[in-house]
MARPA-930222 format. One record per residue (C-alpha): x, y, z; residue number from 0. Coordinates in nm, 2 decimals, m for minus. Last residue first. Layout:
N
- X_Y_Z_NUM
...
This chain:
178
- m0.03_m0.72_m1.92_177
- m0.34_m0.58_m1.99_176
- m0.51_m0.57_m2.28_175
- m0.83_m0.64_m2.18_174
- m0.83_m1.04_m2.31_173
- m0.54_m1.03_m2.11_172
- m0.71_m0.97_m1.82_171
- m0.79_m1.30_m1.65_170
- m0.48_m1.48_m1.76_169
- m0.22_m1.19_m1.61_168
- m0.47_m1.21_m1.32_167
- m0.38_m1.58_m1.20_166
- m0.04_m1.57_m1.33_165
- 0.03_m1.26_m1.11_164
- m0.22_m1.40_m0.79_163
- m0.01_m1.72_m0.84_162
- 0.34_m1.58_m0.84_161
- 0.26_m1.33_m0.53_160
- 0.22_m1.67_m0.31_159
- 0.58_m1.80_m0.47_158
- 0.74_m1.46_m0.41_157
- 0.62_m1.42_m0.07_156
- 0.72_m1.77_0.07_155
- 1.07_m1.74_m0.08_154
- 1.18_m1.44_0.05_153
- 1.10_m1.58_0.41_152
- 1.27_m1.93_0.35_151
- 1.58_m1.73_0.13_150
- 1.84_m1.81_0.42_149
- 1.69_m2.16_0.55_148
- 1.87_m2.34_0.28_147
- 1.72_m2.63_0.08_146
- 1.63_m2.43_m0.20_145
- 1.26_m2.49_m0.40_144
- 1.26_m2.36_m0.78_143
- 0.91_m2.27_m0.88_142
- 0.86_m1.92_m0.69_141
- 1.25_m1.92_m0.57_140
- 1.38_m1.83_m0.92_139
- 1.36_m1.45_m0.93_138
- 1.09_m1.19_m0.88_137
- 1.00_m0.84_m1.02_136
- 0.64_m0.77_m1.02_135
- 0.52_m0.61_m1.34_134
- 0.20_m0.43_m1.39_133
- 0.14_m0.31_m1.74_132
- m0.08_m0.08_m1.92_131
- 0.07_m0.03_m2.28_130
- m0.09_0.28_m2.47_129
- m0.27_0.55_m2.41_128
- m0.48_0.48_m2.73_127
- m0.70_0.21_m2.54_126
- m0.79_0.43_m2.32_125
- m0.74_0.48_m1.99_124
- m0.98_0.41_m1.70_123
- m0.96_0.06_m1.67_122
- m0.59_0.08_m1.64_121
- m0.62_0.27_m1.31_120
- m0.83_0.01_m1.15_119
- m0.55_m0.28_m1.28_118
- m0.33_m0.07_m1.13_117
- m0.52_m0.04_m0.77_116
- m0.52_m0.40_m0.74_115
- m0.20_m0.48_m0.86_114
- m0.02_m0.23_m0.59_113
- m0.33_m0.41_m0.32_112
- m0.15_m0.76_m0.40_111
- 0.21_m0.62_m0.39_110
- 0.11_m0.51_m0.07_109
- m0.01_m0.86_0.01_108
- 0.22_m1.07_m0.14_107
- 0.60_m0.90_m0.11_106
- 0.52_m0.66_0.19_105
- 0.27_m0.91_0.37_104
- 0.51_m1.18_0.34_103
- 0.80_m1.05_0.47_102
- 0.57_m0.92_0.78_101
- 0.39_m1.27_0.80_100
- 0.72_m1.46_0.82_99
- 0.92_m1.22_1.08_98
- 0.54_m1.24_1.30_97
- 0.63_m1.65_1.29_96
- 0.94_m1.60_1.44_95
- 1.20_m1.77_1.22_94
- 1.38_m2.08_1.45_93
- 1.19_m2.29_1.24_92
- 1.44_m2.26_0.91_91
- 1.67_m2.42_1.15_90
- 2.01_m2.44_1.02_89
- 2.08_m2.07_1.05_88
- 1.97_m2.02_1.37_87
- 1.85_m1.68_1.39_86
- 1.66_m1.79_1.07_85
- 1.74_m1.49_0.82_84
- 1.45_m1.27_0.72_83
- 1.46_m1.19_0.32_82
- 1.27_m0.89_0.18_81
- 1.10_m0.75_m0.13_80
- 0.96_m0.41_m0.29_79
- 1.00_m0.41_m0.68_78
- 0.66_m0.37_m0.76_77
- 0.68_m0.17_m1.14_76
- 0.40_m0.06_m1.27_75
- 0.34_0.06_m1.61_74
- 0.07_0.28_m1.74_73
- 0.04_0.53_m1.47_72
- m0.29_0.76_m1.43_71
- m0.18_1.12_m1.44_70
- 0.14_1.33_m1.32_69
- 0.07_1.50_m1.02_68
- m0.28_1.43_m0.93_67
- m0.25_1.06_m1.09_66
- 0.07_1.01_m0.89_65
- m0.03_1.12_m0.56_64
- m0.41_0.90_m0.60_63
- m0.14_0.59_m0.64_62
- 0.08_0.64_m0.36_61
- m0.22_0.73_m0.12_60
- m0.37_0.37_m0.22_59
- m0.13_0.19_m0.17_58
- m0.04_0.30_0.21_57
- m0.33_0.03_0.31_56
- m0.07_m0.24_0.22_55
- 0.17_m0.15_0.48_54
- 0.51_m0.31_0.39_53
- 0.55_m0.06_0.12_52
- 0.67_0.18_0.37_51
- 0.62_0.49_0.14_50
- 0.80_0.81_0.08_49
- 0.66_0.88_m0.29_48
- 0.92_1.09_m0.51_47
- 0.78_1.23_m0.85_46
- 1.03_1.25_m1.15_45
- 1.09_1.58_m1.30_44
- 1.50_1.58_m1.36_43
- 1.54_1.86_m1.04_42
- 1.34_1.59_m0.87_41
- 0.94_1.64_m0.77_40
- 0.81_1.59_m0.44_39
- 0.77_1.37_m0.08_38
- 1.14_1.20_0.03_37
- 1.28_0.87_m0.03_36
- 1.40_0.58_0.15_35
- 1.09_0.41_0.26_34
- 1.00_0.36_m0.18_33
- 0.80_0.54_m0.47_32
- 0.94_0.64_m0.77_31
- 0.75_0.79_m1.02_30
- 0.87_0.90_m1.42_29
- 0.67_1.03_m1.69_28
- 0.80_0.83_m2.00_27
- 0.97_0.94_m2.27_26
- 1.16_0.66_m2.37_25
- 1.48_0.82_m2.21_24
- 1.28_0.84_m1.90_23
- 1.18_0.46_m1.93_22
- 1.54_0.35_m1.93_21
- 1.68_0.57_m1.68_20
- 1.38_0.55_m1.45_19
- 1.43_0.13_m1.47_18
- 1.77_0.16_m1.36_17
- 1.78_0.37_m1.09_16
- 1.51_0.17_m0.93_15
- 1.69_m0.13_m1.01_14
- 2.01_m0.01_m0.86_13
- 1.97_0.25_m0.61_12
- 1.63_0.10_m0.48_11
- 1.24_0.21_m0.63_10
- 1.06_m0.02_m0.40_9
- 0.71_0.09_m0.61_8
- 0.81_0.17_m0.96_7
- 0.52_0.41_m1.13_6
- 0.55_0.47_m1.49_5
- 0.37_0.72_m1.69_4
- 0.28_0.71_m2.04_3
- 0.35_1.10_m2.19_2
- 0.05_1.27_m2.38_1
- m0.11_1.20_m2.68_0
């Protein structure tokens, strides 16, 4: 069998960092994809992917480098999100509506077309290859409502991912697919 491959899309300093630790030491093949990163292989292996993950038609690329260097990835990781402070901090209103749809777009959208071509991908390995998982990192803010203006951006394009996640983690887990 050969290694499972994980791809982390918004692969930071810290969870990035984190989560290639962790899966390398479990033998994983490891991709990291994110703005702040350059094309090609590490001295430890791991494929880089420069991507702005707010552009949802850069998915696809990501993906197709990944399964011509490494293979078809088991696990993904979207890790990609953003908050937009009101310029007035007590008026959630004073956020310019393009400062919505671009936070948005990169945690609902993107994050939509990163699920889109995993679940592709998953269809094509076997069942012996192993887990095939997308995961999208989140936090409270997709059932837990804050009265502060702060988080209004970041919590917008968590809660819309959340029901496209729950949505497809019920529609294909009679496939396997977590």
């Amino acid at each position: 069998m050969t290694k499972p491959i994980l791809l982390v899309l918004g692969a930071g300093a810290n969870i990035g960092a984190a989560l290639s630790a962790k899966f390398s030491a479990a033998g994983y093949r490891i991709a990291l994809a994110a703005r702040s990163l350059s094309d090609g292989l590490t001295s430890a292996g791991h494929l880089n992917i420069k991507i702005d993950l707010a552009d949802p038609a850069a998915i696809p690329a990501a993906f197709s480098k990944v399964k011509k260097e490494f293979g078809t990835p088991n696990i993904v990781i979207y890790n990609a999100a953003n908050t937009s402070p009101p310029p007035d901090p007590k008026n959630m209103f004073s956020i310019e509506t393009a400062t919505l749809e671009k936070d948005v777009k990169l945690m609902t959208i993107s994050a939509y077309a990163a699920a889109r071509e995993a679940v592709a991908g998953f269809e094509s390995l076997g069942k012996e290859q192993g887990t095939k998982a997308f995961i999208y990192t989140g936090n409270i803010l997709n059932t837990f409502i804050m009265s502060t203006p702060y988080v209004l951006t970041l919590g917008v394009g968590k809660a819309g991912a959340a029901y496209w996640v729950g949505a497809a983690s019920e529609l294909y887990k009679e496939k396997g697919f977590k």
